[in-house]
Backbone bond lengths (Angstrom), bond angles and torsions (degrees), N, CA, C in turn:
res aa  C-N    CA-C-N  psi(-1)  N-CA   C-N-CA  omega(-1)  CA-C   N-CA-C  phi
1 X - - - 1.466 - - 1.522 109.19 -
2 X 1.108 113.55 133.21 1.415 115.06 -157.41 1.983 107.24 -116.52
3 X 1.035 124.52 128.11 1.291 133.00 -178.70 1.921 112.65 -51.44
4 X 1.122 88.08 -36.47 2.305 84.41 -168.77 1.462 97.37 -70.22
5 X 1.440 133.65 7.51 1.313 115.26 166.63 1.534 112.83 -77.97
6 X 0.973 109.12 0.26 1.736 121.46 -154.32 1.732 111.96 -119.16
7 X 1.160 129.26 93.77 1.206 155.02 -168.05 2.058 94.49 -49.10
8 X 1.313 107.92 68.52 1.462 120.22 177.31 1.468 120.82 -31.15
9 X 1.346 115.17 -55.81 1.396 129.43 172.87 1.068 122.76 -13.45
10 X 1.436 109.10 -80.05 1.716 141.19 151.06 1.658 115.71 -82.05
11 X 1.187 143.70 -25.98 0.989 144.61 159.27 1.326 101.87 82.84
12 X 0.985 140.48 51.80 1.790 163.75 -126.46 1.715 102.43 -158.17
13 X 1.625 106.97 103.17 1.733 109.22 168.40 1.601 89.32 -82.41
14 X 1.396 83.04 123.90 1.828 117.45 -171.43 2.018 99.10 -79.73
15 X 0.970 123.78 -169.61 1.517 110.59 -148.20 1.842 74.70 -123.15
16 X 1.236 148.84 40.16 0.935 137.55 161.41 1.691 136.36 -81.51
17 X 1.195 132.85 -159.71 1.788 96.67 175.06 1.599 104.86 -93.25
18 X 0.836 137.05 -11.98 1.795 150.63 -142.99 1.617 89.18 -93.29
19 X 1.816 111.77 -56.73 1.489 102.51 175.06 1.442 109.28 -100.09
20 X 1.090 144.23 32.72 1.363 137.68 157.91 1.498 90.13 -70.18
21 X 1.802 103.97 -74.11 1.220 114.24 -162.65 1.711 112.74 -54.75
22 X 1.256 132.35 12.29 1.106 153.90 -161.86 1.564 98.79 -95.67
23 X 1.367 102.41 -73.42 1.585 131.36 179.98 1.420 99.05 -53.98
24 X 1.172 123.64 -53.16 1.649 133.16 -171.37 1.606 103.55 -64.15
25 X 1.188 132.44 -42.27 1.364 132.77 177.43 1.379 106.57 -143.30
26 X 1.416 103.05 97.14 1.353 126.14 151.31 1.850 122.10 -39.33
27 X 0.826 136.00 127.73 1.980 116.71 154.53 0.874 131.78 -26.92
28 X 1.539 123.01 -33.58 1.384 106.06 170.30 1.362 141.14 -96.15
29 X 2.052 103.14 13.20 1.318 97.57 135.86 1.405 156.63 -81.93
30 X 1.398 99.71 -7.37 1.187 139.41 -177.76 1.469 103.00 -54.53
31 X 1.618 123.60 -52.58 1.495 152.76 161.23 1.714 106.15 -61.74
32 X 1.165 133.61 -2.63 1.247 120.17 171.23 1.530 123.40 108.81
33 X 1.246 101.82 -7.18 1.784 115.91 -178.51 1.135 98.98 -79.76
34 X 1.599 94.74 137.53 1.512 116.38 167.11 1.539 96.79 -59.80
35 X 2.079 96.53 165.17 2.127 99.17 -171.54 1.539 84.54 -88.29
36 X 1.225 114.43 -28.56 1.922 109.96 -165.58 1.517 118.41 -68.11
37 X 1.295 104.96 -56.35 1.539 119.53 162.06 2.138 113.53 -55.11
38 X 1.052 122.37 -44.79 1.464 121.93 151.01 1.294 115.22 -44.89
39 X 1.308 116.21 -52.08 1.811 112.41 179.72 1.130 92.82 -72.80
40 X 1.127 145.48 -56.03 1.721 133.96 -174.50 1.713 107.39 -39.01
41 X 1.036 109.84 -72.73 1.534 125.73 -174.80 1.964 98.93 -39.48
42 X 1.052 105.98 -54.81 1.662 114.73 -173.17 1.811 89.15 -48.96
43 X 1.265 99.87 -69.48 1.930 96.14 -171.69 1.327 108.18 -46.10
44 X 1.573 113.24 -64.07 1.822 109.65 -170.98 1.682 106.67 -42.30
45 X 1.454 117.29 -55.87 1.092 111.80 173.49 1.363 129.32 -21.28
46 X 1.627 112.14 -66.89 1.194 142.61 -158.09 2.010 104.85 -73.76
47 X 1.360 89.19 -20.73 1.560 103.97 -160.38 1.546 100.13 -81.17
48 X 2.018 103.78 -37.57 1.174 85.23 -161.86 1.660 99.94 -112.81
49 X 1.061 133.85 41.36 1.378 149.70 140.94 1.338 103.23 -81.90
50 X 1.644 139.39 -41.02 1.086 111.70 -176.76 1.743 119.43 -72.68
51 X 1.374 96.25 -28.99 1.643 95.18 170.97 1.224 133.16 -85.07
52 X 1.662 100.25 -21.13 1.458 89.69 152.27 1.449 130.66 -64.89
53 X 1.172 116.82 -27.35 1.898 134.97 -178.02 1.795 82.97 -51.98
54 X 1.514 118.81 -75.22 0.880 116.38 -172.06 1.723 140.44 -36.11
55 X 1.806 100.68 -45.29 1.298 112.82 155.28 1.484 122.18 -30.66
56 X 1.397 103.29 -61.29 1.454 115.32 -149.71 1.704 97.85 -98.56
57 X 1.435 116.97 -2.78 1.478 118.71 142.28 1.652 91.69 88.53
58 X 1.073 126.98 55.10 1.390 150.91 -156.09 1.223 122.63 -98.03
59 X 1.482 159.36 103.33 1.240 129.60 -179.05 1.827 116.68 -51.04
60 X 1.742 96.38 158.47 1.758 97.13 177.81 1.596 128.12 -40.84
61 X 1.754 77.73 -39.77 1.509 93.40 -167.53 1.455 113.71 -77.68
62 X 1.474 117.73 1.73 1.625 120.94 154.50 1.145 120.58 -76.40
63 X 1.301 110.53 -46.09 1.713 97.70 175.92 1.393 121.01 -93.75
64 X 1.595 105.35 11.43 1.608 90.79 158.17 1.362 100.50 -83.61
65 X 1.096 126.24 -47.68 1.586 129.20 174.72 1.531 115.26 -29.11
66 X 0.924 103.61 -50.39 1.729 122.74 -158.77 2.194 85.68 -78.28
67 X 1.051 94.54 -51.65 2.216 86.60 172.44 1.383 121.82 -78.31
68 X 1.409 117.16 -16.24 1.333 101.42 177.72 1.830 114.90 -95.52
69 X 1.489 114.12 -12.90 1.395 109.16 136.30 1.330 122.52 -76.35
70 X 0.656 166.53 -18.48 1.355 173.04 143.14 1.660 99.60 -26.01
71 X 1.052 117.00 -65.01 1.530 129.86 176.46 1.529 110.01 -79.87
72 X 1.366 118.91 -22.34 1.293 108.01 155.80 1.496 137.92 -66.62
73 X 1.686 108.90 -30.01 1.031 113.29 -175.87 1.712 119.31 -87.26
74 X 1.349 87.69 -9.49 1.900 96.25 179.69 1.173 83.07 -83.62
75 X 1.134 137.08 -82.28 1.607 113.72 178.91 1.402 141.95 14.82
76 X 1.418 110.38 -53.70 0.953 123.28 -170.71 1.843 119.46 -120.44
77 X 1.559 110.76 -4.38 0.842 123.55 159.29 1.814 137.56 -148.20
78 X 1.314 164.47 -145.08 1.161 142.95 -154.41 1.303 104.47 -152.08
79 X 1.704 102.35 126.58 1.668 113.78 -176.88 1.521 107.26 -51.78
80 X 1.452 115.86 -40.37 1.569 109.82 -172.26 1.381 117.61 -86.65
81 X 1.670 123.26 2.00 1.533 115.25 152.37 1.380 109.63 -107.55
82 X 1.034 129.53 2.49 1.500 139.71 161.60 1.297 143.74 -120.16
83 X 1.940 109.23 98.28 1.387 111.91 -171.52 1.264 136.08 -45.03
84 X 1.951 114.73 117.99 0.881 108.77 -155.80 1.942 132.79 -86.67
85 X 1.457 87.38 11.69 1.783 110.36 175.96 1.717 97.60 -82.73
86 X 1.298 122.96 -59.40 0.978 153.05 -151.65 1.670 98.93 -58.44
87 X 1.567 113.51 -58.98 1.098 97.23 170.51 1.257 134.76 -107.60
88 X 1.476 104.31 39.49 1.648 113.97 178.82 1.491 87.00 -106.61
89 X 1.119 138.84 -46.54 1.541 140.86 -177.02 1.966 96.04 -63.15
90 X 1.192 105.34 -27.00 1.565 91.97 -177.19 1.564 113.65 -95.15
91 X 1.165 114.76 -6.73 1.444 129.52 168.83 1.518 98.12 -77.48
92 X 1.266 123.77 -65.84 0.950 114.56 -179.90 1.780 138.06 -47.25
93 X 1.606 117.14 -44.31 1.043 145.88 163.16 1.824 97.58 -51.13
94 X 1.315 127.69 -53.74 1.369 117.45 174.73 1.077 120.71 -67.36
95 X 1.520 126.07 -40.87 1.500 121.36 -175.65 1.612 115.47 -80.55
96 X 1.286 118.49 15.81 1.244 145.80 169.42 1.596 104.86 -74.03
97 X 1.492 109.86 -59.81 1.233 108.89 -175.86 1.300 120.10 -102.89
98 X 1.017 110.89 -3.90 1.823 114.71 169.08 1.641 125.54 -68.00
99 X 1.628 81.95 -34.96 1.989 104.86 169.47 1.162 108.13 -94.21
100 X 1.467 128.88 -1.75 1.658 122.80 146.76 1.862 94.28 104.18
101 X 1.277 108.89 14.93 1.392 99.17 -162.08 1.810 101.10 -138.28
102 X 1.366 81.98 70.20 1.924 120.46 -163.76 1.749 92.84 -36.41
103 X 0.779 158.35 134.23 1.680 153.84 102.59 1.936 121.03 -53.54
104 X 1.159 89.61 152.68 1.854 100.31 170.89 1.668 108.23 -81.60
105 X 0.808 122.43 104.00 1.671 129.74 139.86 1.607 103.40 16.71
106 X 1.920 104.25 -59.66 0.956 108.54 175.21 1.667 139.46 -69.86
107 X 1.105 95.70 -20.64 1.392 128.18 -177.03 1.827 101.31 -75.60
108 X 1.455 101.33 -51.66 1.578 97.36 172.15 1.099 144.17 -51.60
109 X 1.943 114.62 -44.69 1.046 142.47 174.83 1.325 102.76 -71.99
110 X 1.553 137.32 -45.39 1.424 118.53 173.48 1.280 114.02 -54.53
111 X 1.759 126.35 -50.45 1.267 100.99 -178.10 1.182 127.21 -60.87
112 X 1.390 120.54 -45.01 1.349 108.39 179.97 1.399 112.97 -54.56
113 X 1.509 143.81 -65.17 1.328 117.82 140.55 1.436 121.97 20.81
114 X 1.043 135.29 -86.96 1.400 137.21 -153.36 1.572 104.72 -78.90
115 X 1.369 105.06 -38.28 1.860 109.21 166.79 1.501 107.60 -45.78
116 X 0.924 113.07 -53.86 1.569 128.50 -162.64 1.563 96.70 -68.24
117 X 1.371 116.47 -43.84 1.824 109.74 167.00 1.288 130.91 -66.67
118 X 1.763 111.18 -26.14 1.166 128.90 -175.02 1.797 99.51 -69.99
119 X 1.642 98.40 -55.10 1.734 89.54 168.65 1.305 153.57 -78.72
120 X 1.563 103.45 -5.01 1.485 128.03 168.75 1.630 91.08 -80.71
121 X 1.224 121.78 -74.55 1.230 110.77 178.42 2.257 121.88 -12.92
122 X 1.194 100.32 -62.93 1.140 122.84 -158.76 1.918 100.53 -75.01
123 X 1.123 93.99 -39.67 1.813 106.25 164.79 1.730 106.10 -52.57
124 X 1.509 98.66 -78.40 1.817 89.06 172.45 1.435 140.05 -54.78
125 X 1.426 93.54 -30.10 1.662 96.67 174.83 1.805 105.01 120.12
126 X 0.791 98.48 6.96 1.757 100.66 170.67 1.773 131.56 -130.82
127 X 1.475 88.38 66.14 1.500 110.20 164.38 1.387 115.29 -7.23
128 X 1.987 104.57 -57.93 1.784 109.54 -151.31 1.161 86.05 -97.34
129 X 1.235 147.58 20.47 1.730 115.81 172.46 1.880 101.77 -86.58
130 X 1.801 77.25 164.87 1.852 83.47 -146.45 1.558 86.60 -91.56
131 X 1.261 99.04 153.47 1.582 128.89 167.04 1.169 147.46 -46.36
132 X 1.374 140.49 95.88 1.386 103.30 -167.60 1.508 117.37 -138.93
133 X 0.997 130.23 -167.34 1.902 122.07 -148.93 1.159 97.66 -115.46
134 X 1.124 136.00 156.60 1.833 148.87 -138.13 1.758 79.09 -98.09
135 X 1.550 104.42 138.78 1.335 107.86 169.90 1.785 103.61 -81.64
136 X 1.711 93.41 147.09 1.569 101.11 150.73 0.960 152.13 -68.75
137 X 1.809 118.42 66.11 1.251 107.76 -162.63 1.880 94.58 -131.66
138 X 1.166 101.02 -133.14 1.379 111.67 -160.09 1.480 100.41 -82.78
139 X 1.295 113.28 -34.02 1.239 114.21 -157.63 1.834 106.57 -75.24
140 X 1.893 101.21 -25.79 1.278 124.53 -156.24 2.078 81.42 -69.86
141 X 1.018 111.87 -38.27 1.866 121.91 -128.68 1.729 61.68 -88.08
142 X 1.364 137.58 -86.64 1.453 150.71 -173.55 1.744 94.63 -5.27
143 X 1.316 107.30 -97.60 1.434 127.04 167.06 1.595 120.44 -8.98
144 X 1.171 116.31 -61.40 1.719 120.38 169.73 1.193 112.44 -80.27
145 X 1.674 127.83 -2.51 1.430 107.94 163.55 1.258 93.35 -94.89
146 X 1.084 144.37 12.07 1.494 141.74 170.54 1.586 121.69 -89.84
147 X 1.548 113.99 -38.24 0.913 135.38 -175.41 1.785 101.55 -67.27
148 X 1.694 108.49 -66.00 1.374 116.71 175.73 1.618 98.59 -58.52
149 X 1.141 166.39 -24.00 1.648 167.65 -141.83 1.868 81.17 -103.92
150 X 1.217 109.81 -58.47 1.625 111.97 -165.82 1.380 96.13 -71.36
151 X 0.775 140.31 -58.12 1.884 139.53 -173.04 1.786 102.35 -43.22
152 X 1.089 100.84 -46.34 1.149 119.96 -177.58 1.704 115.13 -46.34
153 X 1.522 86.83 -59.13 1.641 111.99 -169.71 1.479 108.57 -65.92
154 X 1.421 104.17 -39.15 1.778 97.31 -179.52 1.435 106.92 -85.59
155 X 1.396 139.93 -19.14 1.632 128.95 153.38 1.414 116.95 -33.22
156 X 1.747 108.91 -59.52 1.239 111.10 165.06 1.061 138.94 -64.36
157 X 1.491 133.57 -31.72 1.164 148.87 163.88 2.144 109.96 -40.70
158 X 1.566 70.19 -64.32 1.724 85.47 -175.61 1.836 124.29 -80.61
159 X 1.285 85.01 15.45 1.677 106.65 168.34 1.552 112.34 68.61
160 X 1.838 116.76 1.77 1.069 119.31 176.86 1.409 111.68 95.37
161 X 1.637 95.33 6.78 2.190 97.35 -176.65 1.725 65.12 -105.30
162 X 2.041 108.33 141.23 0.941 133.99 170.59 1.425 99.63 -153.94
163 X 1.392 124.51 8.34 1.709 111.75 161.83 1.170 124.42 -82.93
164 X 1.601 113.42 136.89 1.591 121.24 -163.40 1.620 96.59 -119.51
165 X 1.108 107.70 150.75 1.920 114.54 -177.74 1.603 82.40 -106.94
166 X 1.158 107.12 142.81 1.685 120.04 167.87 1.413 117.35 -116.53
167 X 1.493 102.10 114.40 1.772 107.63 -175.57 1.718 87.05 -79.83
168 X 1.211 134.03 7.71 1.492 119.31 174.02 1.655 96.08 -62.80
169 X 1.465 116.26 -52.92 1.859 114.03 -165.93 1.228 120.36 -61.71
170 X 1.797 94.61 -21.81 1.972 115.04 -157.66 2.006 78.97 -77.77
171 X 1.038 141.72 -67.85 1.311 135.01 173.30 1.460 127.29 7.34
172 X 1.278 105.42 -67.59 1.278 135.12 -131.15 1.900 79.11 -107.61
173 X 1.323 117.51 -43.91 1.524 113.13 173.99 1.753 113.11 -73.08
174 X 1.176 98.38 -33.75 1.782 104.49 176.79 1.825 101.69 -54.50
175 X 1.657 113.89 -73.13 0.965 121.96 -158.31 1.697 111.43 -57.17
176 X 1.638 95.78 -20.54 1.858 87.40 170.55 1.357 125.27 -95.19
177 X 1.178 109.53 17.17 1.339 127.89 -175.06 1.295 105.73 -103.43
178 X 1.367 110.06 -27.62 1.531 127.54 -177.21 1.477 105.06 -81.64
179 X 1.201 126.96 -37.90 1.661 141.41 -162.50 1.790 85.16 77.50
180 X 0.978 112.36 45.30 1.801 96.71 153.47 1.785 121.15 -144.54
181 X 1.227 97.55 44.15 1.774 118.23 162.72 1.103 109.39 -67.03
182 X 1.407 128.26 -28.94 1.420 111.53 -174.77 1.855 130.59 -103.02
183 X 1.939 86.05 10.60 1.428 115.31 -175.94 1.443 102.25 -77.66
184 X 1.386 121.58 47.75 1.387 99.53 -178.65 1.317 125.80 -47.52
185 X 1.189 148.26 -0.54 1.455 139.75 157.19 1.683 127.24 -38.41
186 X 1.566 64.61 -50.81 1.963 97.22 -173.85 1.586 105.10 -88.04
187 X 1.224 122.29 -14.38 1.397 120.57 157.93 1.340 131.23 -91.22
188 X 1.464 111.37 -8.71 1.569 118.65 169.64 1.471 98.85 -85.75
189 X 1.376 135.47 -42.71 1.000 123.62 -178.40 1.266 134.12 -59.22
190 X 1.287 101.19 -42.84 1.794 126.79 173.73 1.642 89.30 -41.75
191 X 1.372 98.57 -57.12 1.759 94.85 -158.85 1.424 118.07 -71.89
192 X 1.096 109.02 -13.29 1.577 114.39 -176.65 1.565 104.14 -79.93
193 X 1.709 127.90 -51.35 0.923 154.59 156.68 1.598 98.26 -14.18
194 X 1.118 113.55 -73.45 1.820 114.06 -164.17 1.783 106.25 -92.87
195 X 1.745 112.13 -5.71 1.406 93.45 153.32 1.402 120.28 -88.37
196 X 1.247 105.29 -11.74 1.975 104.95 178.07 1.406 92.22 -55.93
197 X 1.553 123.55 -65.73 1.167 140.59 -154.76 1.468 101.10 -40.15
198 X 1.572 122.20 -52.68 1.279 110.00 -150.59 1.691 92.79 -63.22
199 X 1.193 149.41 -33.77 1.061 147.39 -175.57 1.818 111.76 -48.69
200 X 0.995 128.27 -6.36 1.159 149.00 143.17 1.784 137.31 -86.35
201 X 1.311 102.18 161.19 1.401 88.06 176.55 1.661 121.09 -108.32
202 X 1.596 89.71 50.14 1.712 104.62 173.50 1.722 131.48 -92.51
203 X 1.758 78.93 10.09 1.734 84.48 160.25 2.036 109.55 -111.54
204 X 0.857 100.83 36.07 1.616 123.25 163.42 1.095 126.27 -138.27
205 X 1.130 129.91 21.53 1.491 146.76 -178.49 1.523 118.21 -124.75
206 X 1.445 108.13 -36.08 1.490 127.81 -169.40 1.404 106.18 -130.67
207 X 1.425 97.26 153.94 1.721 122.98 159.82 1.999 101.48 -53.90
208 X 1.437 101.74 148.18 1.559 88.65 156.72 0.973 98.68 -100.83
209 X 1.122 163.86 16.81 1.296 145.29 131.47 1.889 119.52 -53.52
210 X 1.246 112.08 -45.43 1.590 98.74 162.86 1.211 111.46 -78.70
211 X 1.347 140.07 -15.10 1.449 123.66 168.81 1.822 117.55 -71.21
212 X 1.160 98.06 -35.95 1.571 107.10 170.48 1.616 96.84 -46.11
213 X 1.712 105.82 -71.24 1.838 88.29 -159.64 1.515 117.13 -68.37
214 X 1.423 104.53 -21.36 1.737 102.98 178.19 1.226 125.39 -56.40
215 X 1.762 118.51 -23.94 1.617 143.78 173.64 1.380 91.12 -77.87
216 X 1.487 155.65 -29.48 0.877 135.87 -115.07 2.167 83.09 -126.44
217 X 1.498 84.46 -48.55 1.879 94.21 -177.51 1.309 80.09 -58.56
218 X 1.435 117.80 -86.50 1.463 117.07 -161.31 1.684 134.10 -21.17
219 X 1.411 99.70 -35.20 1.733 119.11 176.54 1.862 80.43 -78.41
220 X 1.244 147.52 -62.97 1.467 140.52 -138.50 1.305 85.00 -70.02
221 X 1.567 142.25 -68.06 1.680 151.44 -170.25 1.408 88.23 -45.86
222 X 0.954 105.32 -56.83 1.924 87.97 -153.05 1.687 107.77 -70.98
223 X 1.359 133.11 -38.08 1.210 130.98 156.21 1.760 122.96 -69.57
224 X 0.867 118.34 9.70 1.423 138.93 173.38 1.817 96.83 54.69
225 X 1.398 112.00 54.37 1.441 106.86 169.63 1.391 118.24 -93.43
226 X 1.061 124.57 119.42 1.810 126.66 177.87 1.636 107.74 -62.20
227 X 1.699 99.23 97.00 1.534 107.72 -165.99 1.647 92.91 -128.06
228 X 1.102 141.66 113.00 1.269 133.90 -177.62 1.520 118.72 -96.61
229 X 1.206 126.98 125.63 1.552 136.09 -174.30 1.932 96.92 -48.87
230 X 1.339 148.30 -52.78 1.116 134.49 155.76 1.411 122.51 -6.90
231 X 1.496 126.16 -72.86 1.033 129.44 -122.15 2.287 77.55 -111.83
232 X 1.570 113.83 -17.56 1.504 92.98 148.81 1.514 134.62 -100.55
233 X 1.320 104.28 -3.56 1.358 100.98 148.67 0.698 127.21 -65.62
234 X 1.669 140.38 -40.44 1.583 129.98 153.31 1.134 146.40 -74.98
235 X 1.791 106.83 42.91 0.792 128.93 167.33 1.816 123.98 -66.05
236 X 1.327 99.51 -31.99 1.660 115.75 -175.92 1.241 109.53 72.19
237 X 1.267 119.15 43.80 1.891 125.59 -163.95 1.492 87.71 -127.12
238 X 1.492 149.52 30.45 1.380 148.78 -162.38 1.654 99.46 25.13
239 X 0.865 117.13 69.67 1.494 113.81 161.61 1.247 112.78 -109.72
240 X 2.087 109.68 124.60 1.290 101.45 -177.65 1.557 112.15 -136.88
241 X 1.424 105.10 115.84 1.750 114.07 -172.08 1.460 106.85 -103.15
């Protein structure tokens, strides 16, 4: 699977037939994976970069970063020749430094670590047992050259384009354009709206600029605000629904 089908710039499968059929079969059906269990894996993935972001006390806009490679790189290559801890911890570890807000290697692998206790925990039935930090041993030293090997791999993979546009900012400019910045209702929603999303691969499908206003109607419907698709299309922000 070859990268120049893929509009680098923005890194956006464009609506043509080459990446429809792109979107439609991933690689790792190609290898034998079910599409349902693949979409599963894409969310868990996505799920647990965001809590790790959170762990490690991260801005949003890292772990959207940290999922939309994440979903970029399955894209372009296959859950069953590519470990799938390995490069959610290496998504993560990159979108660390892309948002300028560097983490330790070490720092990564504990959280995920502790995820992994939080959910074994929750499997057996014991929430409160206490926590504890990946020992230093061989196994620790193995593991983080794996982690950095995967960081590695999706630079290359992804040809070294790792810039993401964030409809999180495009929001926050819509709604003041709107005079409704100070609706926080309608601004918690917006935002919740396009973090569900990243759990999908609907930041490769779309502009963030139409995902911004589509979060934006969607937050207006669901609070029953009389917000009319007109008046954000004329926004002059290229938004196109």
């Amino acid at each position: 699977m070859e990268n120049k089908e893929i509009n680098l710039t923005k890194w956006l499968l464009m609506n043509d037939t080459e990446s429809l059929q792109k979107l439609e079969n991933p690689p790792s059906l190609a290898d034998g994976l079910n599409k349902e269990v693949e979409k599963e894996l894409r969310y868990l993935g996505c799920e647990l970069i965001q809590q790790g972001a959170i762990l490690l006390k991260l801005p949003q806009t890292a772990a959207a970063t940290g999922q939309i490679l994440f979903q970029r790189f399955y894209y372009q290559r296959s859950f069953v020749r590519y470990n799938f801890e390995h490069v959610v911890m290496g998504c993560l570890l990159l979108a660390s430094k892309i948002e300028e807000e560097p983490r330790r290697c070490r720092d990564v692998l504990n959280a995920y670590y502790r995820l992994k206790q939080i959910h074994n925990n929750r499997d057996y039935g014991t929430p409160d047992k206490k926590f504890h930090h990946m020992v230093l041993d061989q196994n620790y030293l193995n593991m983080k050259l794996l982690v950095i090997k995967a960081e590695r791999r999706i630079l290359n993979v992804l040809g070294f384009v790792v810039h993401v546009d964030h409809p999180h900012k495009l929001i926050y400019v819509y709604l003041h354009s709107l005079f409704l910045l100070d609706n926080k209702e309608m601004l918690q929603k917006a935002w919740s709206y396009m973090n569900d999303g990243l759990r999908t691969d609907l930041f490769l499908r779309h502009h963030p600029e139409t995902i911004a206003c589509a979060c934006i109607h969607l937050a207006a419907k669901t609070i029953d605000l009389p917000v009319l698709l007109p008046p954000i299309r004329a926004l002059g922000l290229s938004c196109s629904m």
